[in-house]
N, CA, C and O atoms as a GROMACS GRO file, in nm:
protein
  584
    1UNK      N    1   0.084  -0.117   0.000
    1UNK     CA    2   0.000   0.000   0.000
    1UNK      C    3   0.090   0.124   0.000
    1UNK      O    4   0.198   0.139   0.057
    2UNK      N    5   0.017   0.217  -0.082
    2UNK     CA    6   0.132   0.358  -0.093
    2UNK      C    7   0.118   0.425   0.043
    2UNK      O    8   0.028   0.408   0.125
    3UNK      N    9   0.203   0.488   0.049
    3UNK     CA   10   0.243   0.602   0.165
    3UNK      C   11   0.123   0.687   0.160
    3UNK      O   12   0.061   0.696   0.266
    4UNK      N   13   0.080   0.746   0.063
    4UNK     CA   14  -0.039   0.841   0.082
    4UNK      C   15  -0.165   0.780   0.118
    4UNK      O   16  -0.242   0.836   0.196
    5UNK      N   17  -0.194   0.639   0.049
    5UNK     CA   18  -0.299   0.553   0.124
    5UNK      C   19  -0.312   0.548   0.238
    5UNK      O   20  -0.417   0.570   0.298
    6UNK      N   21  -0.204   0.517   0.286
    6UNK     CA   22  -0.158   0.468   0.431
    6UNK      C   23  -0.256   0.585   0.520
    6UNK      O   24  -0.359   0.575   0.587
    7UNK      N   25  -0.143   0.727   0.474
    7UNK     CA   26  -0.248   0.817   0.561
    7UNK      C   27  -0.367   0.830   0.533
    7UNK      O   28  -0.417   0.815   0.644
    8UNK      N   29  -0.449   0.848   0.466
    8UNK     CA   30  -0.570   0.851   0.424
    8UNK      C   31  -0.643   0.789   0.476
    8UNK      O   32  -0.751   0.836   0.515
    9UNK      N   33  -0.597   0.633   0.500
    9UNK     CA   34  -0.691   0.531   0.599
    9UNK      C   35  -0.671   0.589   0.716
    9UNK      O   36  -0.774   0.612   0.781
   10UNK      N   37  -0.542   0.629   0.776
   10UNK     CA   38  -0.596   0.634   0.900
   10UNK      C   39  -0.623   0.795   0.936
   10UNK      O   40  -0.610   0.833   1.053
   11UNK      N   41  -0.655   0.870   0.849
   11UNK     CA   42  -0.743   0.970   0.839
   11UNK      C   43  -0.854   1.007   0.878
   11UNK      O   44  -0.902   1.098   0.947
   12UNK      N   45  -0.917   0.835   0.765
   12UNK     CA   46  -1.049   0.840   0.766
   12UNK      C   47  -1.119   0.751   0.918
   12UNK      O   48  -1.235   0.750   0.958
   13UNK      N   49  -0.967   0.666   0.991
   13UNK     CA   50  -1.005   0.599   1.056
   13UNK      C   51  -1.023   0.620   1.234
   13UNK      O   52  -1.055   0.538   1.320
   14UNK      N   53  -0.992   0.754   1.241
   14UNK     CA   54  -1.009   0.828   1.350
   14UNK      C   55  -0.869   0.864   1.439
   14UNK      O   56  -0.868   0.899   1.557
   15UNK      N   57  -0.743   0.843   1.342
   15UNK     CA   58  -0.623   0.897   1.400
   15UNK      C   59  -0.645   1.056   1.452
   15UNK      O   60  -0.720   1.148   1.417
   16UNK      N   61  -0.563   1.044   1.532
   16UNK     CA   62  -0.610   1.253   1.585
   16UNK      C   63  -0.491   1.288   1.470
   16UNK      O   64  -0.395   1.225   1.426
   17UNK      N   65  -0.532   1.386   1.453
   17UNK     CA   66  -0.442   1.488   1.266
   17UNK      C   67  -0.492   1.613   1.339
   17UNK      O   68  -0.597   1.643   1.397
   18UNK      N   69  -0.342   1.692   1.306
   18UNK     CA   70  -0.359   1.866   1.360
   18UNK      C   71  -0.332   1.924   1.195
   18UNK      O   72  -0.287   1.861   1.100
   19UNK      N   73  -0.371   2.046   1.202
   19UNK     CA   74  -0.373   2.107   1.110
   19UNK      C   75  -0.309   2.302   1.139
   19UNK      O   76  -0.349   2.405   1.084
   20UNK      N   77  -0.176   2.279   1.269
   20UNK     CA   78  -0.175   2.381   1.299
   20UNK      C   79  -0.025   2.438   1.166
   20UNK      O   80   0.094   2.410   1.168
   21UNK      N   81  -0.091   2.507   1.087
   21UNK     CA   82  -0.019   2.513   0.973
   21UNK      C   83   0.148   2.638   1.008
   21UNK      O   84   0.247   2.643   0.935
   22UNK      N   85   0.133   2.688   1.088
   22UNK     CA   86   0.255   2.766   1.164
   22UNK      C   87   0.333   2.688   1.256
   22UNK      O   88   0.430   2.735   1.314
   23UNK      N   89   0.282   2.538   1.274
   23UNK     CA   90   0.359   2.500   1.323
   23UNK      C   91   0.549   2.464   1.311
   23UNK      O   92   0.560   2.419   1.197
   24UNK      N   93   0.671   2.464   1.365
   24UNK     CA   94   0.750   2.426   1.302
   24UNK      C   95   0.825   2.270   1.261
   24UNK      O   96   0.928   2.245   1.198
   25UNK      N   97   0.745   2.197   1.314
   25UNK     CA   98   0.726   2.059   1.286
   25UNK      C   99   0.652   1.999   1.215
   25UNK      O  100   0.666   1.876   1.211
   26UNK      N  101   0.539   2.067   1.128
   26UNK     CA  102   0.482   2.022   1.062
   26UNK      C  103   0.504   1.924   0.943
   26UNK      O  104   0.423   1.838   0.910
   27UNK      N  105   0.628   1.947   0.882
   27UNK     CA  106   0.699   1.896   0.763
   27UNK      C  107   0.734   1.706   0.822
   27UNK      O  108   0.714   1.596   0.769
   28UNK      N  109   0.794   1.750   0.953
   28UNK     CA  110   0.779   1.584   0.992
   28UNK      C  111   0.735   1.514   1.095
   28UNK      O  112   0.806   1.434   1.155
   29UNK      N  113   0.561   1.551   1.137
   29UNK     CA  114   0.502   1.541   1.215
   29UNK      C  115   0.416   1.410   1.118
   29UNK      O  116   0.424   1.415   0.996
   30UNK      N  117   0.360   1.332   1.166
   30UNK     CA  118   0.258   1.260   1.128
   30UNK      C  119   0.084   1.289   1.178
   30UNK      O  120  -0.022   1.241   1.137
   31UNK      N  121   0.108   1.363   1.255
   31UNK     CA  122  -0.065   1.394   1.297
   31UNK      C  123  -0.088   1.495   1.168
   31UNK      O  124  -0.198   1.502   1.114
   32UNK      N  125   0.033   1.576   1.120
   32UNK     CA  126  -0.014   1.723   1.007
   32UNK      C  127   0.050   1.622   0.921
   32UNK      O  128   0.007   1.535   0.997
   33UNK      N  129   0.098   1.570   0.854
   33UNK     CA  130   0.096   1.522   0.773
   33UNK      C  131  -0.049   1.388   0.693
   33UNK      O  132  -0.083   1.360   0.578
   34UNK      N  133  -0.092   1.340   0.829
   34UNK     CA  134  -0.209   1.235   0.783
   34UNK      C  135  -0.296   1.364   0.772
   34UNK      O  136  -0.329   1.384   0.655
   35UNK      N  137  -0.342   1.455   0.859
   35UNK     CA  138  -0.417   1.557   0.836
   35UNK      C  139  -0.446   1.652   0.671
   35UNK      O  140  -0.527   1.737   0.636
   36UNK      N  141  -0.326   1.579   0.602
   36UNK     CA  142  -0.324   1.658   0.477
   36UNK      C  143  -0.377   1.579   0.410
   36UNK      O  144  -0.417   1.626   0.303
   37UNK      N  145  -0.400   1.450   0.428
   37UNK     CA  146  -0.465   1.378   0.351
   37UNK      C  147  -0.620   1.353   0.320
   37UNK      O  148  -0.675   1.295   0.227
   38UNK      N  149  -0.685   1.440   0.474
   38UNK     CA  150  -0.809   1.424   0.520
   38UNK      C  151  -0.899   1.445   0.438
   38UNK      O  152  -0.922   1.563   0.411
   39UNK      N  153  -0.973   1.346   0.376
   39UNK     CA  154  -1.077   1.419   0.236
   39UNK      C  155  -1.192   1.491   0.302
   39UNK      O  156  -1.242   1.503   0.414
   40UNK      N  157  -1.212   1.545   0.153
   40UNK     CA  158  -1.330   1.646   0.204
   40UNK      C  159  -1.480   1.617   0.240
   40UNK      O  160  -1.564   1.688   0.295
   41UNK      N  161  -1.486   1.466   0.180
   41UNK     CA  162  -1.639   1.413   0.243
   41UNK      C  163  -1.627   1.396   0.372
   41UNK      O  164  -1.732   1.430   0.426
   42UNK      N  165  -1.530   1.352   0.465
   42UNK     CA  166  -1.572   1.357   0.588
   42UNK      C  167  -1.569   1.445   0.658
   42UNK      O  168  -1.478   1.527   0.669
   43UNK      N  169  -1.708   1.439   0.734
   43UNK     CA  170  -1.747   1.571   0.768
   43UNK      C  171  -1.684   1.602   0.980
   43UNK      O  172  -1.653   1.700   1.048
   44UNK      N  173  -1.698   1.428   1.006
   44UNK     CA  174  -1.643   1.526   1.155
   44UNK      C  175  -1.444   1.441   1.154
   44UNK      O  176  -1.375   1.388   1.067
   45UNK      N  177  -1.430   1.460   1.249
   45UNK     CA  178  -1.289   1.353   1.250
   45UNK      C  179  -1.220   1.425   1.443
   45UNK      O  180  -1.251   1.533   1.493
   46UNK      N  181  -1.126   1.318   1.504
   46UNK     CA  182  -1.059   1.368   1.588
   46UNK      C  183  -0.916   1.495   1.555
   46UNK      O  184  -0.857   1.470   1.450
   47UNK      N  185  -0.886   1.566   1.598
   47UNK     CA  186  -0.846   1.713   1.596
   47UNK      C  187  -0.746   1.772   1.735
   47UNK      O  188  -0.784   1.818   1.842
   48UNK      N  189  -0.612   1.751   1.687
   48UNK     CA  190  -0.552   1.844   1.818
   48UNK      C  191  -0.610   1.964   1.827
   48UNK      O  192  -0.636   2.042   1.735
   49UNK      N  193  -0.634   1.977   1.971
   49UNK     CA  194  -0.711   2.134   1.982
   49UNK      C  195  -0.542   2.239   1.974
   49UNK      O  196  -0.436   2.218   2.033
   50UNK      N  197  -0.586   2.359   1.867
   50UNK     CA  198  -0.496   2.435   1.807
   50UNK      C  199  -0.444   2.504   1.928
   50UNK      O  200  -0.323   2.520   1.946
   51UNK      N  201  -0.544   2.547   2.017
   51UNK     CA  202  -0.503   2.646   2.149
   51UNK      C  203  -0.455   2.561   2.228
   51UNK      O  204  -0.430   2.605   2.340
   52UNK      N  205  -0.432   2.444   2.207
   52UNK     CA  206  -0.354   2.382   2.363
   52UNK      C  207  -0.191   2.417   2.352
   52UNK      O  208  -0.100   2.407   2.270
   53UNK      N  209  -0.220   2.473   2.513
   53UNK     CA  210  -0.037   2.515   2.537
   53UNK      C  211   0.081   2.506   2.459
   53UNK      O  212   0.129   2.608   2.409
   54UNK      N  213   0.146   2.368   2.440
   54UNK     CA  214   0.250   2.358   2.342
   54UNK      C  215   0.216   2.337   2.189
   54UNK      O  216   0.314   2.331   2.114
   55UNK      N  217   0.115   2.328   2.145
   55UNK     CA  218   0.066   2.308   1.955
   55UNK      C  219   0.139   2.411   1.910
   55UNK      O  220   0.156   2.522   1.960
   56UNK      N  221   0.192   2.350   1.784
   56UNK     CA  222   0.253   2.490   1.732
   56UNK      C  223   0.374   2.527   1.764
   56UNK      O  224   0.437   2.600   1.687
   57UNK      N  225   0.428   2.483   1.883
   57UNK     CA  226   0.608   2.503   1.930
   57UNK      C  227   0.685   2.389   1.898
   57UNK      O  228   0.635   2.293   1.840
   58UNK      N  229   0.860   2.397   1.950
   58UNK     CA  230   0.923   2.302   1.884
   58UNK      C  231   0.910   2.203   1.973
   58UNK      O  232   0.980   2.104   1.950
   59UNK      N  233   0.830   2.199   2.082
   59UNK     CA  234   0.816   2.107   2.229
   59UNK      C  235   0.695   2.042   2.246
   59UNK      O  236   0.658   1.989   2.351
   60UNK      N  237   0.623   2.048   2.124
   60UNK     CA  238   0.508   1.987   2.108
   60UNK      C  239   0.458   1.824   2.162
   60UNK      O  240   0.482   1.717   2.108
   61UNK      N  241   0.386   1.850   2.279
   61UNK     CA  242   0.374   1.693   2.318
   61UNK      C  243   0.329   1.605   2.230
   61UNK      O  244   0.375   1.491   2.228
   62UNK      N  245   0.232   1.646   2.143
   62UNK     CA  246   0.187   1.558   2.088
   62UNK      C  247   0.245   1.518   1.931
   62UNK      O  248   0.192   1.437   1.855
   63UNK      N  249   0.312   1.560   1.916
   63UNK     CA  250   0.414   1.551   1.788
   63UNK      C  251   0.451   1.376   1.765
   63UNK      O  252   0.484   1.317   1.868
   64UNK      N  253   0.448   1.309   1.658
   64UNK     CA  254   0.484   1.207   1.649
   64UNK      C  255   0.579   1.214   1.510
   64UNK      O  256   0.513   1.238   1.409
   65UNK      N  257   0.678   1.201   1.495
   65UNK     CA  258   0.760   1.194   1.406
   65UNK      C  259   0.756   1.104   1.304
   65UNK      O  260   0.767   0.986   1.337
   66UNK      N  261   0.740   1.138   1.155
   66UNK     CA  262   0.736   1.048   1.024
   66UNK      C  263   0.848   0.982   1.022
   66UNK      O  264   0.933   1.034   0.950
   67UNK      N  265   0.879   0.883   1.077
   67UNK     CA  266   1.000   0.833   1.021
   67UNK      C  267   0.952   0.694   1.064
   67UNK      O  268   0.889   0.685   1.169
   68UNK      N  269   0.980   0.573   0.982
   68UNK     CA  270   0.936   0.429   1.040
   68UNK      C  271   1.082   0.392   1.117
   68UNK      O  272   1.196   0.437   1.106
   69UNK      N  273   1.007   0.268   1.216
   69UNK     CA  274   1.076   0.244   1.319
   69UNK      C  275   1.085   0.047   1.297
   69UNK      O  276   1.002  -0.033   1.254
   70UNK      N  277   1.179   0.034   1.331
   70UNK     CA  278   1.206  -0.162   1.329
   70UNK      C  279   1.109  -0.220   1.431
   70UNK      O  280   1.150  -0.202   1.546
   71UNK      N  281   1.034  -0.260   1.426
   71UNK     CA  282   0.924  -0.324   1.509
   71UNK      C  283   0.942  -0.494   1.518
   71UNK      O  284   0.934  -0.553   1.410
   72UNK      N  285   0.958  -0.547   1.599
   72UNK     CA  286   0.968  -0.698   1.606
   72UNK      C  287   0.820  -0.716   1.582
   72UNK      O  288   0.723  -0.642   1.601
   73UNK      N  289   0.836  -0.865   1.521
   73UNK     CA  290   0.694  -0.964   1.518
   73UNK      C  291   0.704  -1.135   1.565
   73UNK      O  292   0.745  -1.239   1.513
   74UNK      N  293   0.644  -1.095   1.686
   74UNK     CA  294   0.672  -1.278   1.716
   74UNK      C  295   0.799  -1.333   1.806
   74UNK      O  296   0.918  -1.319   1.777
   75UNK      N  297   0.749  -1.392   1.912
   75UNK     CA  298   0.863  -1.425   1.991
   75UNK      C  299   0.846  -1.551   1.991
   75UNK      O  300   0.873  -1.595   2.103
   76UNK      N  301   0.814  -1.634   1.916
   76UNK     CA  302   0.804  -1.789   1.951
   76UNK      C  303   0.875  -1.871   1.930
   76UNK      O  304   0.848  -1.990   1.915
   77UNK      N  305   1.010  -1.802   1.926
   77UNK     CA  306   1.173  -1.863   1.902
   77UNK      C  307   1.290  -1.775   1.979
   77UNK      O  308   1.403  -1.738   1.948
   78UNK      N  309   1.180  -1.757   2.130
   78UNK     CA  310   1.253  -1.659   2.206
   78UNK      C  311   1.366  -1.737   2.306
   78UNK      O  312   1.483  -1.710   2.335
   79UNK      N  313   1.275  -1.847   2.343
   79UNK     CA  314   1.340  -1.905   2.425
   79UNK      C  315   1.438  -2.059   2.384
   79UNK      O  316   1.376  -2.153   2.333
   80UNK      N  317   1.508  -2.066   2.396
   80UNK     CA  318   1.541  -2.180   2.366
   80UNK      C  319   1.614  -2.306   2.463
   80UNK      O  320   1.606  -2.303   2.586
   81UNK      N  321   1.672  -2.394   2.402
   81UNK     CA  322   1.730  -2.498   2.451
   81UNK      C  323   1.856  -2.487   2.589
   81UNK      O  324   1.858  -2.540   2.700
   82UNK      N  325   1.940  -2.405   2.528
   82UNK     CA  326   2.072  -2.327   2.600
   82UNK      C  327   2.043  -2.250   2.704
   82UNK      O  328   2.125  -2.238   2.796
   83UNK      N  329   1.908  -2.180   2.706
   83UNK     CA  330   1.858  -2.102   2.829
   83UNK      C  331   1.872  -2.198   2.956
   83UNK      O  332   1.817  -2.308   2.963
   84UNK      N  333   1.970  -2.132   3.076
   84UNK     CA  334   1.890  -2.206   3.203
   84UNK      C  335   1.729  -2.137   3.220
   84UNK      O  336   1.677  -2.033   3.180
   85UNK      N  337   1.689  -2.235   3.288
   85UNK     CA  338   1.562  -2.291   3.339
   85UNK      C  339   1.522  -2.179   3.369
   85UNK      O  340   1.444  -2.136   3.285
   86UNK      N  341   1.547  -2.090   3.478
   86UNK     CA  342   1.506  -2.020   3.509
   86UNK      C  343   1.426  -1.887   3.448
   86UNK      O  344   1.320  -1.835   3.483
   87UNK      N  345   1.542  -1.846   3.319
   87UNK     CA  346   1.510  -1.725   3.226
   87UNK      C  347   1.349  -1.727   3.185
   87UNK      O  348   1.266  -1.646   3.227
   88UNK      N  349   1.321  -1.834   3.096
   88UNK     CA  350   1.167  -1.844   3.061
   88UNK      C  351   1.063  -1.746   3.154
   88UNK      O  352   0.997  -1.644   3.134
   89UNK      N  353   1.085  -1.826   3.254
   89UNK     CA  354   0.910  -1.778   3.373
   89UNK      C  355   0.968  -1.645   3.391
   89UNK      O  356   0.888  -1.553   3.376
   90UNK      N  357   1.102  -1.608   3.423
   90UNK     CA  358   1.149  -1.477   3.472
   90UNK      C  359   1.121  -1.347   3.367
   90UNK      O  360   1.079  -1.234   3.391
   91UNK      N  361   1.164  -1.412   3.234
   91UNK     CA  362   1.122  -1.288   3.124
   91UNK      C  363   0.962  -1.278   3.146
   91UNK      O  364   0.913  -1.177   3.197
   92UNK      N  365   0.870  -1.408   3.101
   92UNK     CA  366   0.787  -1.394   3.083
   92UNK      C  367   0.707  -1.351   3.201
   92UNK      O  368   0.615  -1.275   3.169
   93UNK      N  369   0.713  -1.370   3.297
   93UNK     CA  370   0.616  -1.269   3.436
   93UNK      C  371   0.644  -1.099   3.448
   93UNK      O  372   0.566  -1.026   3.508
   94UNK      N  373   0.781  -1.042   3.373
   94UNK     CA  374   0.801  -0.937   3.421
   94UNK      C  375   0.738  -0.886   3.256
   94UNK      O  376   0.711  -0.769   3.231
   95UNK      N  377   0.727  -0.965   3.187
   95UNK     CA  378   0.651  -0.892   3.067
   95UNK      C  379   0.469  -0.868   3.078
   95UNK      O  380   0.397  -0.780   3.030
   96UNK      N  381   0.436  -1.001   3.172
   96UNK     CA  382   0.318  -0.981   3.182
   96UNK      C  383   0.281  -0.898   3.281
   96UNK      O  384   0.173  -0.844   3.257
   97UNK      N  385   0.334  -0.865   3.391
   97UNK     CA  386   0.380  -0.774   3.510
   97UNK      C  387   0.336  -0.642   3.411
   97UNK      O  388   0.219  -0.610   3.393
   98UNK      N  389   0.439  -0.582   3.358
   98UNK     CA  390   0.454  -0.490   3.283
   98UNK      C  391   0.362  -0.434   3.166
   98UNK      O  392   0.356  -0.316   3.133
   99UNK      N  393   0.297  -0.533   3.114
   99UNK     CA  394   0.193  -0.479   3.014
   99UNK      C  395   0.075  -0.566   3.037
   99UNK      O  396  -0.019  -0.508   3.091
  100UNK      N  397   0.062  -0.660   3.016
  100UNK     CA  398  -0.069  -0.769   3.053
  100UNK      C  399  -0.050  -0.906   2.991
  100UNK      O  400   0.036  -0.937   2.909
  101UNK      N  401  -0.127  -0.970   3.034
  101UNK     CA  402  -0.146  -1.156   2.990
  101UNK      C  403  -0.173  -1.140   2.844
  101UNK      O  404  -0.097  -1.182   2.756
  102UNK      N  405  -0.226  -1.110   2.834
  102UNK     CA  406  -0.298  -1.045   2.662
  102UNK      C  407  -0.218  -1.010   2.562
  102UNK      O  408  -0.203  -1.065   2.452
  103UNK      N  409  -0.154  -0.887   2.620
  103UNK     CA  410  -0.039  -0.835   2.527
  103UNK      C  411   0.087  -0.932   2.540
  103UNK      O  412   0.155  -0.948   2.439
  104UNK      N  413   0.114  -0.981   2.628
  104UNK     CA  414   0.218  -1.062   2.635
  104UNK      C  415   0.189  -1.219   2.506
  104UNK      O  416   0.280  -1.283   2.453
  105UNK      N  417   0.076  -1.237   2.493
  105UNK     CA  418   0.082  -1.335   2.413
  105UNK      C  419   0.075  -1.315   2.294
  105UNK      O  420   0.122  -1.395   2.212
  106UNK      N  421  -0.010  -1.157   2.246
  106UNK     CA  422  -0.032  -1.098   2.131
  106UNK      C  423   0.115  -1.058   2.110
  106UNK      O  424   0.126  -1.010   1.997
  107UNK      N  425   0.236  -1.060   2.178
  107UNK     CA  426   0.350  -1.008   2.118
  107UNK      C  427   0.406  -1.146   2.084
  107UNK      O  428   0.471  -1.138   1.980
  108UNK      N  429   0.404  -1.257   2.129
  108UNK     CA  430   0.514  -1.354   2.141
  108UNK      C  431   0.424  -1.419   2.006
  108UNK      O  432   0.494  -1.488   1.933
  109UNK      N  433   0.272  -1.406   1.963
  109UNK     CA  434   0.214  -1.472   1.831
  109UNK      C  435   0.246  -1.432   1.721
  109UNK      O  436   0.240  -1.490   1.612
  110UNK      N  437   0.306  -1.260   1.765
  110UNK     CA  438   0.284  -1.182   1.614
  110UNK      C  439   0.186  -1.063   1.573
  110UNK      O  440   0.203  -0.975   1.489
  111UNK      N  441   0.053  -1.092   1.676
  111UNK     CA  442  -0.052  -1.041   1.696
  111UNK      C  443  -0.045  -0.902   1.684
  111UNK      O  444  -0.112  -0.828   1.612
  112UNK      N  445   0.074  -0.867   1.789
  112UNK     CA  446   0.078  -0.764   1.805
  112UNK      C  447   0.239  -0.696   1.770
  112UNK      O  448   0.340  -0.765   1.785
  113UNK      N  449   0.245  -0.533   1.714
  113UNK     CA  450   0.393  -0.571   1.673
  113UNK      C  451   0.489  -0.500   1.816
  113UNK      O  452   0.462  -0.412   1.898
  114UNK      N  453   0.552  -0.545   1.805
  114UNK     CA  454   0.655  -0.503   1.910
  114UNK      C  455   0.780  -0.373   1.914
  114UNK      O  456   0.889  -0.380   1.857
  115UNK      N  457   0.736  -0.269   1.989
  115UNK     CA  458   0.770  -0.179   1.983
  115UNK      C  459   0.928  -0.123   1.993
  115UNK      O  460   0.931  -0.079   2.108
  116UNK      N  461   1.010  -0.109   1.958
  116UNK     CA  462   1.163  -0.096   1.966
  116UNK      C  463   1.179  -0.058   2.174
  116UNK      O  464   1.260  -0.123   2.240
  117UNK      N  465   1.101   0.033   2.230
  117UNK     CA  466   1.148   0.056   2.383
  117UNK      C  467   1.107  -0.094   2.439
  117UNK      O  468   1.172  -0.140   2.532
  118UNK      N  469   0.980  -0.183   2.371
  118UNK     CA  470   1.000  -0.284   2.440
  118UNK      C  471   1.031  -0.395   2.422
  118UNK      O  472   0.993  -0.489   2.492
  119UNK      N  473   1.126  -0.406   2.296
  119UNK     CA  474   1.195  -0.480   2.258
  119UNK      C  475   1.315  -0.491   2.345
  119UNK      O  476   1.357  -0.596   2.393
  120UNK      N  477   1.377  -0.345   2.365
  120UNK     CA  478   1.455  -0.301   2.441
  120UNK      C  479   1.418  -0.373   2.632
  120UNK      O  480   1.514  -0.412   2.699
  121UNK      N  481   1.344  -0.375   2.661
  121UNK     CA  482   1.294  -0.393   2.752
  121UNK      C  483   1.296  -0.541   2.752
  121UNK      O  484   1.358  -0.568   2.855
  122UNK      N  485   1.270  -0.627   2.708
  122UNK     CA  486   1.273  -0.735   2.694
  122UNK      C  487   1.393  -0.798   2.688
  122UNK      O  488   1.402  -0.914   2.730
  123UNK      N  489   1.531  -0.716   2.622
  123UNK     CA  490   1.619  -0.742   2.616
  123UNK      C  491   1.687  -0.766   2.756
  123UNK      O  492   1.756  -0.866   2.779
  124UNK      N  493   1.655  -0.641   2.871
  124UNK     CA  494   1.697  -0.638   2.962
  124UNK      C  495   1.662  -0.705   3.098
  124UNK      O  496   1.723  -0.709   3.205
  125UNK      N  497   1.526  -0.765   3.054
  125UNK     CA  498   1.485  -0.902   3.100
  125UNK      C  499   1.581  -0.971   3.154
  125UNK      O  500   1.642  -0.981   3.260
  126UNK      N  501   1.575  -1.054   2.959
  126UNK     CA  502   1.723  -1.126   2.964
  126UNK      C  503   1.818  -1.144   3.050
  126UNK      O  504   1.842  -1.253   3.102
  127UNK      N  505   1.884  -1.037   3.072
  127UNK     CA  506   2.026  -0.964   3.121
  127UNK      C  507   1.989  -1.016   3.261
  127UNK      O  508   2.064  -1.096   3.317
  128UNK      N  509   1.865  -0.970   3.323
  128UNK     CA  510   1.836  -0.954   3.475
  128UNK      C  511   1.829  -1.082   3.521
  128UNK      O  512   1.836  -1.102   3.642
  129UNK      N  513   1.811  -1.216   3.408
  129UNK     CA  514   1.796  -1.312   3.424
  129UNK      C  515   1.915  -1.422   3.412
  129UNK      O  516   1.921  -1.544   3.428
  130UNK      N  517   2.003  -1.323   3.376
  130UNK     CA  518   2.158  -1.377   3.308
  130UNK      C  519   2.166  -1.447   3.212
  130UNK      O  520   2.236  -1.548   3.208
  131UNK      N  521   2.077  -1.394   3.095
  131UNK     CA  522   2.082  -1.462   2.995
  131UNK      C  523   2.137  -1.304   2.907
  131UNK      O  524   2.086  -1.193   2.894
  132UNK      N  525   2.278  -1.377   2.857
  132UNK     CA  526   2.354  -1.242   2.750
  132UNK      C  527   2.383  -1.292   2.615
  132UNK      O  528   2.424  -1.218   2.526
  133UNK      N  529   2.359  -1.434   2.597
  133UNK     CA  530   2.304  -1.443   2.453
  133UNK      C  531   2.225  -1.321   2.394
  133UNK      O  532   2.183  -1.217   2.445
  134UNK      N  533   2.219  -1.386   2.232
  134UNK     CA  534   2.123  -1.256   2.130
  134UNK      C  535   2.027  -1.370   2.216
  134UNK      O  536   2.040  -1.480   2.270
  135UNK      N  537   1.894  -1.243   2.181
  135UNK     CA  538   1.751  -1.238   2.215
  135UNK      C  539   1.704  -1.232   2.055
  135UNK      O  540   1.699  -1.140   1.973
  136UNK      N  541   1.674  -1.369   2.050
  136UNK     CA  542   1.611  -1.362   1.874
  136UNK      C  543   1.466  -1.342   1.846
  136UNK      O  544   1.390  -1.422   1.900
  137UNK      N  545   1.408  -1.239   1.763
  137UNK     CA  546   1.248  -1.278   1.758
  137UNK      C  547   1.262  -1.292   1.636
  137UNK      O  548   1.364  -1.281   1.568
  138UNK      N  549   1.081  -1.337   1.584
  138UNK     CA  550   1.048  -1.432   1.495
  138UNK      C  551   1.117  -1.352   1.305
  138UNK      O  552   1.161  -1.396   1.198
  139UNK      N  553   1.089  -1.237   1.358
  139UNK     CA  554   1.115  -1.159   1.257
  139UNK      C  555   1.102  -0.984   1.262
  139UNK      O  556   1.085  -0.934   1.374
  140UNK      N  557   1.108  -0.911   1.167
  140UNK     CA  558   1.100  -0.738   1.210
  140UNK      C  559   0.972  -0.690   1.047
  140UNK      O  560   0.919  -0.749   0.953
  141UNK      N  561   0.977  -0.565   1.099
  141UNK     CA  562   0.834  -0.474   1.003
  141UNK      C  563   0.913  -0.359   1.043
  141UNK      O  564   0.972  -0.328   1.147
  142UNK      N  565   0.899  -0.316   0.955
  142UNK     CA  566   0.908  -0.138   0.978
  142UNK      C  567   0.802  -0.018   0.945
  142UNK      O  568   0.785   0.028   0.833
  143UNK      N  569   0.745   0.016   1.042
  143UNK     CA  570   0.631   0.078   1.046
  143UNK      C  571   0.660   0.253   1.142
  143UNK      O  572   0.758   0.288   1.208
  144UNK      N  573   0.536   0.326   1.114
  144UNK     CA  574   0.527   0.460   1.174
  144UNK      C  575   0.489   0.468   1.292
  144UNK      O  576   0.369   0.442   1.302
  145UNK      N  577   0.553   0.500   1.412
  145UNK     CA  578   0.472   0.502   1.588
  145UNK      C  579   0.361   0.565   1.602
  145UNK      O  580   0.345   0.666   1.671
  146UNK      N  581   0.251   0.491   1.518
  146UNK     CA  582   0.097   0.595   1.545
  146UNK      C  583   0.115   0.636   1.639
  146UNK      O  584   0.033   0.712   1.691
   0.00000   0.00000   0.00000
């Protein structure tokens, strides 16, 4: 799917898109950039409010940057043979600890894609568990941090 599709769907699909055109981030913001795509039949859509405090400065909270990011998919070749015993339950409780039962399985299926800080995070699992082998997942995507 093209890049301009891309935004367009999630345009139409209720991403928040600012349209503060003085902004100085606009050029590589993704909320003003999907916002440019916004067609003209739809009539309502979500909207950074223009008057909130930082919109429009270079400190903009809500700013999300166009640039795609390496996203893991799938951990179901996380653990292996060479691991002591212990690592398994230890990664996996402080992941479910940390985000939920749910997401923890939607990451290790694929389900869900896996974000580079908690990839990172996962890594350091590992470590806490004394496991300093690579941490292999199933595979990577490179996608935009809605």
């Amino acid at each position: 799917m093209k890049e301009k599709d891309i935004f367009k769907e999630k345009a139409e699909n209720g991403y928040i898109v600012c349209f503060a055109d003085n902004c100085p981030l606009k050029e590589c913001c993704l909320r003003y950039l999907v916002g440019q795509k916004m067609p003209d039949t739809t009539s309502s859509y979500h909207c950074v409010n223009p008057r909130f405090q930082d919109v429009g400065t270079t400190n903009c909270s809500l700013f999300r940057k166009a640039e795609k990011v390496k996203y893991a998919k799938g951990m179901t070749h996380l653990f292996n043979e060479d691991m002591p015993k212990r690592v398994e339950p230890y990664v996996r409780q402080h992941l479910i600890n940390s985000h939920c039962r749910t997401y923890y399985y939607e990451f290790r299926n694929g389900e869900r894609l896996i974000p580079p800080t908690v990839q990172e995070e996962i890594r350091q699992y590992f470590r806490e568990a004394g496991w300093n082998g690579d941490v292999i997942f199933d595979g990577f995507v490179e996608d935009y941090e809605w």
